[in-house]
N, C-alpha and C positions, 0 to 999 in steps of 0.2 A: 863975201861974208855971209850972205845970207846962205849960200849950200853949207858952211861950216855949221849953220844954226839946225839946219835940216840934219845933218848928217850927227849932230847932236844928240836931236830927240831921236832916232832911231839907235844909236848907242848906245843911248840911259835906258831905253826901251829893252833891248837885248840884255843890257847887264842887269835887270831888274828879273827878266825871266831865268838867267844864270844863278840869280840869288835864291828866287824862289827853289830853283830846282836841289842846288844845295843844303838849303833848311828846312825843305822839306821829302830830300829824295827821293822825291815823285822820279818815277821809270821813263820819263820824257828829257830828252836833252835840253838844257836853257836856251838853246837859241829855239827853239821850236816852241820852246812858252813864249821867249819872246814875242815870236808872230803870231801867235793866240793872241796872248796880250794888246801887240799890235793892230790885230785884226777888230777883238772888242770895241779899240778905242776909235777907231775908226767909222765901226757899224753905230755905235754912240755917239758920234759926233765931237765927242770929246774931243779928237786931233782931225782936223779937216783935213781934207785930201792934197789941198793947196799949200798946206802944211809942211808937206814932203814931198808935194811930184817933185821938184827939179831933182832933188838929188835921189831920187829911185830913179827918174829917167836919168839921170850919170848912171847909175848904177848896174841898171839891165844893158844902156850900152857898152858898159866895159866886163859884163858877166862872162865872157871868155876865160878872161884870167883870173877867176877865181877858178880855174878848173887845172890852173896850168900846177899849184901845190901839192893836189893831191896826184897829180901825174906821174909830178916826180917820187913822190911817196910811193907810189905804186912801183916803180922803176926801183927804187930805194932796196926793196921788199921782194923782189920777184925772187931770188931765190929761196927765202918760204913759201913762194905761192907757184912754184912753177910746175909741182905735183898734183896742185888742184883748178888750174888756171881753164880747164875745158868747162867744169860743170860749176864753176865762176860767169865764164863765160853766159853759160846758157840763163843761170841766173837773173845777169845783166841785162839780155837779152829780154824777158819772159816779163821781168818788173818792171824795164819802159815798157814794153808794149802796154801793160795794164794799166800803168801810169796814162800814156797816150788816150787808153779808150776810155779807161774813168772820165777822165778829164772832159773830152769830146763830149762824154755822154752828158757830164756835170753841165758846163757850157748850153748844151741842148736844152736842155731842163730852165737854169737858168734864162735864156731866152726870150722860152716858150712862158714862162712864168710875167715875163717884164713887158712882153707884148698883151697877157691880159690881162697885166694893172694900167696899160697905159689906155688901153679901149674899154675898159671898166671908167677911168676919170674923166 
């Protein structure tokens, strides 16, 4: 009962930033507000962390299968895309990687950041 409550507010959560996104047609997808949104309430303390770990950790351990929809989609689809599927490719390729090193680089940063507030206290 209690991940049903978890997986709750992160739903209301999602469809709240779907709403926004719609009445105000802001050029962002609603689930992407949503985790904006999310993330606020979060850094605000307004929804504690213990709020939702269990059902985010269900969730990152079942994240396989949200990959398995658009697969098939893509399967779906390929003969639209099978005239441009090399420089798709490289695309795919070019955005994890930056994705990857952003990230690393982000993570560093952060860190380095939390190592001198903790020697600062």
């Amino acid at each position: 009962m209690e991940s049903l409550k978890q997986f709750s507010v992160i739903l209301i959560i999602l469809f709240s930033g779907q709403i926004i996104q719609q009445k105000t047609s802001i050029p962002i997808p609603g689930t992407v507000l949503g985790m904006i949104i999310l993330l606020f309430l979060l850094m605000t303390r307004i929804i504690k962390i213990e709020k939702i770990e269990r059902i985010t950790n269900i969730l990152l351990e079942h994240l396989t299968l949200f990959f398995v929809p658009v697969s098939v989609g893509i399967i779906n689809v390929f003969d639209k895309i099978k005239d441009t599927w090399l420089p798709l490719l490289i695309i795919i390729f070019v955005s994890t990687l930056v994705v990857m090193i952003v990230t690393g680089l982000t993570i560093q940063i952060l860190n380095k950041h939390t190592d001198k507030s903790k020697k600062g206290a």
